[in-house]
C-alpha distance (Angstrom), angle and dihedral (degrees) to the residues before:
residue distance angle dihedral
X1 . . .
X2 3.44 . .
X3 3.78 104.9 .
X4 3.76 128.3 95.6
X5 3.86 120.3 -104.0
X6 3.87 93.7 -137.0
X7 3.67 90.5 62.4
X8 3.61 110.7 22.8
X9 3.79 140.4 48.4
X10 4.03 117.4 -144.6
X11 3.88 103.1 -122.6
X12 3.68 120.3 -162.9
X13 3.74 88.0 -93.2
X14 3.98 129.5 67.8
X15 3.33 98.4 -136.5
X16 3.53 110.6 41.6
X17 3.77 110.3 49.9
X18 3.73 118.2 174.0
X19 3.91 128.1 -121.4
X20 3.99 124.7 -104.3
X21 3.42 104.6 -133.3
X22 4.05 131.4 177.4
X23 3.69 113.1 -122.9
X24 4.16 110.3 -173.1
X25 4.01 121.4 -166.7
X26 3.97 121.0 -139.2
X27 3.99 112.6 -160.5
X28 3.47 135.2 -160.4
X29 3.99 127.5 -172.2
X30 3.18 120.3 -141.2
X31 3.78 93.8 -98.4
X32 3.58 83.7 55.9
X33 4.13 100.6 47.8
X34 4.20 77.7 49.5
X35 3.79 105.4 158.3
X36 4.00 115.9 -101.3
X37 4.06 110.7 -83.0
X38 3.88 109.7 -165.0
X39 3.77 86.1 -164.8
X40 4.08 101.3 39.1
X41 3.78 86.2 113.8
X42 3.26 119.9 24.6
X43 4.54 115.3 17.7
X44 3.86 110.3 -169.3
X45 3.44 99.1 -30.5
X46 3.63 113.3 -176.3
X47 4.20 111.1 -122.7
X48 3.84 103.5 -123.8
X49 3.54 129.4 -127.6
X50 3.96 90.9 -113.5
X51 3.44 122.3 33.4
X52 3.87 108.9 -85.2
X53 4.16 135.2 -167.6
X54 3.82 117.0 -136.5
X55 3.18 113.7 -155.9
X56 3.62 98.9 169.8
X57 3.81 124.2 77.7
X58 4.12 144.1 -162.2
X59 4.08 85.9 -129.2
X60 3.92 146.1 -8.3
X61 3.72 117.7 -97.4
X62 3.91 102.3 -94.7
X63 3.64 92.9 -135.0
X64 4.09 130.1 -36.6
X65 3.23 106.4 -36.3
X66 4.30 144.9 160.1
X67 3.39 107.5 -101.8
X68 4.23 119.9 -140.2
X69 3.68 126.3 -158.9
X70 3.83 124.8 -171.4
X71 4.22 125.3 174.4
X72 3.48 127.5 -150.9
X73 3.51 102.3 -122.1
X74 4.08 140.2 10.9
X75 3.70 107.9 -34.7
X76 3.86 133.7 146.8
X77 3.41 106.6 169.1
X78 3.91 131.3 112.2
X79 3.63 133.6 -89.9
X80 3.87 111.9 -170.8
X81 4.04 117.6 -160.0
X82 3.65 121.0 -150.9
X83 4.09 115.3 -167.1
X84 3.48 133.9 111.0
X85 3.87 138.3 -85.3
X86 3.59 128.7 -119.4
X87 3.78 92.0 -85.8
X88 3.91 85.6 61.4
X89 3.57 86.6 -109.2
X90 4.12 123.1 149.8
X91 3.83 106.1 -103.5
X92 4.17 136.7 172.6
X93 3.51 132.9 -164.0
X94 3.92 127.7 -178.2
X95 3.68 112.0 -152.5
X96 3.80 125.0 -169.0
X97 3.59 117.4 -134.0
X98 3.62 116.4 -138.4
X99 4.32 99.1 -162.7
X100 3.77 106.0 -103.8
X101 3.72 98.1 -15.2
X102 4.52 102.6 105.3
X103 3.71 109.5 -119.3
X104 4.15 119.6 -164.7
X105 3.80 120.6 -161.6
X106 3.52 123.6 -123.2
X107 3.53 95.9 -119.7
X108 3.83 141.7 74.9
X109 3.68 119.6 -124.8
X110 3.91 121.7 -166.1
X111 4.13 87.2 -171.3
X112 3.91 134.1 9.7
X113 3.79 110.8 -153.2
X114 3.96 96.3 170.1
X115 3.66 142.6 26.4
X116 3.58 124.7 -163.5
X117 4.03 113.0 -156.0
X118 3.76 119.7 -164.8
X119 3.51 128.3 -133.6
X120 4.20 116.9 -64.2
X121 3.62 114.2 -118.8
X122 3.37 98.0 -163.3
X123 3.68 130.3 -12.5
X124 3.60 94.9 -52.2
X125 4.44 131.5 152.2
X126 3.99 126.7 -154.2
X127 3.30 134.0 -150.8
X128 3.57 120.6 -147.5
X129 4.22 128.5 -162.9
X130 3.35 156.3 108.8
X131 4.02 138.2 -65.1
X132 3.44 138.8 -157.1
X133 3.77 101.7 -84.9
X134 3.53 113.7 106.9
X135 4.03 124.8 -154.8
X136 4.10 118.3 -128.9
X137 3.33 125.7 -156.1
X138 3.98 104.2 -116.8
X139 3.70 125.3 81.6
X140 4.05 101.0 -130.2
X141 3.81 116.5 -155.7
X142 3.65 117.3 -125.1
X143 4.42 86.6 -111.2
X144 3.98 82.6 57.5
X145 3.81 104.5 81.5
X146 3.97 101.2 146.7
X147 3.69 114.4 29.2
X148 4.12 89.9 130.4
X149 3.32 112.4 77.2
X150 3.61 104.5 -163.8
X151 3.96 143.3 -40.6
X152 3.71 135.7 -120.5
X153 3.83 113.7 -140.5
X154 4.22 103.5 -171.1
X155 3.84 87.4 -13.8
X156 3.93 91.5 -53.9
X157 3.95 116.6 116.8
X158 3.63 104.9 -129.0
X159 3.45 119.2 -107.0
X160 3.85 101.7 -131.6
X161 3.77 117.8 30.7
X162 3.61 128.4 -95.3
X163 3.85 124.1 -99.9
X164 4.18 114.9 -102.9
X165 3.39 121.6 -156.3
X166 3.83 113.9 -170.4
X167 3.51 145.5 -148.4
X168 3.54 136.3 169.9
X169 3.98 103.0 -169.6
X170 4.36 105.8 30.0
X171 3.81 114.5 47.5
X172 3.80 87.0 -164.0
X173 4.35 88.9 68.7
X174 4.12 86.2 58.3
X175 3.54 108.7 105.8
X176 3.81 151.1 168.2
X177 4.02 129.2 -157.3
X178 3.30 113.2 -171.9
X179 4.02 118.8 -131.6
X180 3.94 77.2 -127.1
X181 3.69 126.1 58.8
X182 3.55 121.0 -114.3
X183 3.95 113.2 -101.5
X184 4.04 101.1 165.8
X185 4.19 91.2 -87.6
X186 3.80 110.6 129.2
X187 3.37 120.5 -91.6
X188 3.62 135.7 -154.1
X189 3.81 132.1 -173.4
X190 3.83 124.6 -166.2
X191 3.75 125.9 -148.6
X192 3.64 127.6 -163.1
X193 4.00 121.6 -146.7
């Protein structure tokens, strides 16, 4: 008919053959989708007098993740994550605390393996986890603003589109937020190509 198979399905009318397109599906378990946990790293952890690495945590990440950070009390120093992205790939991130306000890095990380805590000012505690962004595994340039079509939340497409942040150069500052929060149901998100 004219049109190449690669590109174009025959439709039951000559003149208006439809587009092949590639549609790839993203899953996550439930253990995955687990909900946000502002302590699933670090739980009242007391800000040392000299800054310390932690290296040992409450839990793993559940999958790749932002990770958020709040103190107890004034505190504007840096905490710098070390982990990996979703490409197993070594990754760091510092974060500046802002006292009991939650901060959230702007990257996803699969694993943490160290945490580097600033200086207390006072007597203050952190709390370190995760939140409900989720990393994907395709570095999105900043002209690409829709390539996911939609996501399923329980097996339900969600009614108003997830939130895509993009980034042509670090995989690990690709994410997803779901319009609903994560709750440990499975997830799955749908890209066109």
């Amino acid at each position: 008919m004219g049109y190449s198979t690669n590109f174009w399905i025959n439709s039951d009318a000559y003149s208006a053959p439809v587009q092949r397109v590639w549609i790839g599906r993203q899953t996550l378990t439930a253990a995955q989708a687990a909900t946000l946990d502002a302590d699933g790293l670090l739980a009242a952890v007391a800000l040392p007098a000299a800054a310390a690495n932690y290296t040992t945590f409450a839990h793993a990440m559940p999958y790749a993740r932002n990770i958020t950070a709040v103190c107890s009390g004034a505190q504007a120093g840096n905490m710098v994550v070390t982990g990996t992205n979703i490409d197993d790939k070594v990754i760091t991130e510092t974060i500046t605390l802002n006292g009991n306000t939650p901060v959230t890095s702007v990257k996803a990380f699969k694993t943490v393996t160290n945490i580097r805590l600033p200086i207390k000012a006072g007597s203050e505690t952190i709390n370190v986890g995760w939140g409900d962004k989720i990393g994907i595994p395709f570095m999105l340039g900043a002209a690409i603003t829709r390539p996911i079509i939609e996501a399923t939340f329980l097996g339900v497409i969600e009614a108003t589109a997830p939130t895509i942040t993009a980034d042509a150069d670090e995989l690990e500052k690709n994410l997803i937020d779901l319009d609903t929060a994560l709750d440990g149901s499975e997830v799955c998100i749908y890209y066109q190509f």
